[in-house]
Each structure stands twice: as C-alpha cells, then as structure tokens.
C-alpha positions as a Markdown table, in Angstrom:
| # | Residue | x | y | z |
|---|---|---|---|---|
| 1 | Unk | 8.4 | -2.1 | 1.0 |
| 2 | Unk | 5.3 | -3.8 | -1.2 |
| 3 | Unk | 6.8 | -1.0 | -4.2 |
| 4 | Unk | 10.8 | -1.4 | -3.6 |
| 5 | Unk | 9.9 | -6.1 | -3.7 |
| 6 | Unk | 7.7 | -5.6 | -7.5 |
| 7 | Unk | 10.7 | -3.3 | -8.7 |
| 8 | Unk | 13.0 | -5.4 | -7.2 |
| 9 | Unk | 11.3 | -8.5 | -8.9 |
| 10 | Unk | 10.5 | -7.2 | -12.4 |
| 11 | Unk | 14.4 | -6.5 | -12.4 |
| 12 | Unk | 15.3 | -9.8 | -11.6 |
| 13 | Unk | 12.5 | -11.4 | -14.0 |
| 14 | Unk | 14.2 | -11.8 | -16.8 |
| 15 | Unk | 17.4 | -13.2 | -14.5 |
| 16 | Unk | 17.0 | -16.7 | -13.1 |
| 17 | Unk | 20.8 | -16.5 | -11.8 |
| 18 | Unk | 20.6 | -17.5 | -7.7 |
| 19 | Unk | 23.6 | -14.8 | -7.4 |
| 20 | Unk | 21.8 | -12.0 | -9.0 |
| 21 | Unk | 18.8 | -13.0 | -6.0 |
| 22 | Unk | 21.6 | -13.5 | -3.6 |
| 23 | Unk | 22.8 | -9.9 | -4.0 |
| 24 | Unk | 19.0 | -8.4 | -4.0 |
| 25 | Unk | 18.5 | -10.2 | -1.0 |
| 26 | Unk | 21.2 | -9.1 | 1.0 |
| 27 | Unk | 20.8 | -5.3 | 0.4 |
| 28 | Unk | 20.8 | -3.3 | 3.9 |
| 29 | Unk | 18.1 | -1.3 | 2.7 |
| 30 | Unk | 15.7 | -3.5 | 3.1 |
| 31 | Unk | 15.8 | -3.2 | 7.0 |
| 32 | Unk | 14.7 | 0.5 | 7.0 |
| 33 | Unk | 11.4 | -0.8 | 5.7 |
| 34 | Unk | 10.6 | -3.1 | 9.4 |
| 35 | Unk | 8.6 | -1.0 | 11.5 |
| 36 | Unk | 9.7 | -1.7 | 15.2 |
| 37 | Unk | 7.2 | -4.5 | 15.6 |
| 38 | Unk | 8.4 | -6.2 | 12.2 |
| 39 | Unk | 12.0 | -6.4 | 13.3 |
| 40 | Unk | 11.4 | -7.5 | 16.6 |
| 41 | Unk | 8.5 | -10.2 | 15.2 |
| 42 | Unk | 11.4 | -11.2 | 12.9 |
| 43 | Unk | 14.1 | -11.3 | 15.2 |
| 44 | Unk | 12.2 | -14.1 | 17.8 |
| 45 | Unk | 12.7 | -17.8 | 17.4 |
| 46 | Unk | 10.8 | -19.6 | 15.8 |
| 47 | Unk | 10.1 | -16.7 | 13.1 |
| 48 | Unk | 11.1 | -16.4 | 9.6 |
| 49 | Unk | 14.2 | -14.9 | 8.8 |
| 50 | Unk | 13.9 | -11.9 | 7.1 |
| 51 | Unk | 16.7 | -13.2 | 4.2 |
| 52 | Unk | 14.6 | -16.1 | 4.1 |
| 53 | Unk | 11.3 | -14.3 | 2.8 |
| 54 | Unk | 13.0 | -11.8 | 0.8 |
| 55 | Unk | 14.5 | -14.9 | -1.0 |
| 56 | Unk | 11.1 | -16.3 | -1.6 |
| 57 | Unk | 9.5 | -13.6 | -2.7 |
| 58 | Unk | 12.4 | -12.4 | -5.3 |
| 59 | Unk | 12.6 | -15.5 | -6.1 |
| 60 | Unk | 8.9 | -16.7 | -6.8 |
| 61 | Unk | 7.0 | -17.2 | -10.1 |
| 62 | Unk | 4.8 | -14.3 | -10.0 |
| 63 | Unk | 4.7 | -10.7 | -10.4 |
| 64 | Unk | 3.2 | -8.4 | -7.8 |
| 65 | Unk | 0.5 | -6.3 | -9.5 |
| 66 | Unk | -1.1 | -3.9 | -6.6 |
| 67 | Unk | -2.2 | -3.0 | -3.5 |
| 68 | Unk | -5.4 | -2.3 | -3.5 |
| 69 | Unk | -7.6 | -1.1 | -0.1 |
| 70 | Unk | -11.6 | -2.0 | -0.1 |
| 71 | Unk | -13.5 | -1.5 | 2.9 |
| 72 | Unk | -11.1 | -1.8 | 5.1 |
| 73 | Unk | -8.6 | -4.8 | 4.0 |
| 74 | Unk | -5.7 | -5.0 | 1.9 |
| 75 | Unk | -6.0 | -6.7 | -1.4 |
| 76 | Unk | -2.1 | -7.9 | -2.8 |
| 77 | Unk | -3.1 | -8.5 | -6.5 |
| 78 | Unk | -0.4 | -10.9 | -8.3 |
| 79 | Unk | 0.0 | -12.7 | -11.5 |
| 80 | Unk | 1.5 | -16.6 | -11.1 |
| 81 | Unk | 4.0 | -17.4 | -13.7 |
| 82 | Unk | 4.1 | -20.9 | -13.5 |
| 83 | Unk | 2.0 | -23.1 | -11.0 |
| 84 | Unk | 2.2 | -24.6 | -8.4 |
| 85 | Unk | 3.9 | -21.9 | -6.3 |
| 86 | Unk | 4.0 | -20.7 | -2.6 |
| 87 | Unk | 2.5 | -17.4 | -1.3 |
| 88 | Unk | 4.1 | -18.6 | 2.0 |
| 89 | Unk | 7.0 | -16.2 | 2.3 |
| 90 | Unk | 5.0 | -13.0 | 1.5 |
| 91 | Unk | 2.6 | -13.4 | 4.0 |
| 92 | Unk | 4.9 | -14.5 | 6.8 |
| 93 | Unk | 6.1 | -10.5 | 5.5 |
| 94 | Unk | 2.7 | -9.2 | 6.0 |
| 95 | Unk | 1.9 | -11.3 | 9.5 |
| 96 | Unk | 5.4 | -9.8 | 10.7 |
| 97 | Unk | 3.9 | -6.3 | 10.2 |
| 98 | Unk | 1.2 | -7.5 | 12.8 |
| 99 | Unk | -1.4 | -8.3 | 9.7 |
| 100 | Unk | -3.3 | -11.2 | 9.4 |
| 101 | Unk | -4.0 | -12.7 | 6.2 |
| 102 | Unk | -7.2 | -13.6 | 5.9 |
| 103 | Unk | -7.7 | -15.6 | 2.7 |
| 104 | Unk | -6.1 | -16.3 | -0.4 |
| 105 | Unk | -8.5 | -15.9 | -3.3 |
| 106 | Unk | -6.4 | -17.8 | -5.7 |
| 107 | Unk | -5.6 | -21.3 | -3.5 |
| 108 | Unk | -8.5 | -21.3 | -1.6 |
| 109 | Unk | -10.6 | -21.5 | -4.7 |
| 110 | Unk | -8.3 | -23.8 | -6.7 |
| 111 | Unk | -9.0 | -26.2 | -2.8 |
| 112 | Unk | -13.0 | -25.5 | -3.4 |
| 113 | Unk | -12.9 | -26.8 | -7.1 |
| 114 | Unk | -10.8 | -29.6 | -6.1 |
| 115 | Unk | -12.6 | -30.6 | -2.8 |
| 116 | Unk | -10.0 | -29.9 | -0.7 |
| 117 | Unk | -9.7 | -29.2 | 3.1 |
C-alpha cells in the first residue's frame, strides 16, 4: 500500500486540482491493500474512514521517501513541502494495520526546540 500512496502522490504533485485527488481517492483498488484487521478497524465507529485518510495523505505537502526497517521498527522517511502539515491521516493508516506509532522524529523535535508539551 506504502508503494501504490508515493506513486500515487508523486503523480498528483504537480496537480493541486481537488478532482484529480477526488478520483485517486475513490479507486477500488485501494481496498485489496486492508488486511482483515484493517478493514474491520476501519469499518467501526468512531474510526477514520478510509476515503478520509487516503484524501489526507494524497493530498498532503510531502513526499513519501522510504520504508526503512532497523531493529525491529518501521521508519516512514518523508520530505515536507511546505510547513505546518499533518502526519495525522497516515498514521491513523498505519494504527488501522494494528501498528502503533511510536514517535514522530520531525514534530516531536520541532515540540523539544520550542518547549512544547
């Protein structure tokens, strides 16, 4: 799923159009990449809709770099565009998959530099 989002983003970079991100986001495709427990985390109340984070994602100002696995965790490298922005929607993706994410290198040092909680 993490490959089939960056492709999907890098072609909608240079495209700001909402439609264009409309379209992406309603694909079908994208539900053969839920494992059982993702569709059913996404499918309670309460949850994210799946359109929801596929919107925020396509729709963010970054780029997804890589995956990358060191002992034992997953590392999502990304590149921000523009700041602020909100990492929000991707990991109510990875949480869905039964992850937990367990730090954010990027906003919990800009919190340290500015003192905040």
């Amino acid at each position: 799923m993490y490959a089939k989002l960056a492709i999907t983003m890098q072609a909608l970079a240079n495209s700001n159009e909402e439609s264009k991100i409309g379209h992406a986001v309603l694909r079908a495709e994208w539900i053969d990449f839920l494992s059982e427990q993702a569709f059913s985390h996404l499918t309670d109340e309460g949850s994210w809709r799946l359109e929801d984070i596929l919107h925020g994602i396509l729709s963010a100002e970054y780029e997804l770099k890589e995956i990358v696995f060191l002992d034992g965790q997953g590392h999502i490298r990304y590149k921000p565009w523009a700041f602020p922005f909100s990492l929000d929607p991707l990991k109510a993706l990875i949480e869905a998959f039964g992850l937990e994410v367990c730090g954010d290198t990027f906003w919990d040092g800009y919190c340290r530099l500015n003192g905040l909680p």
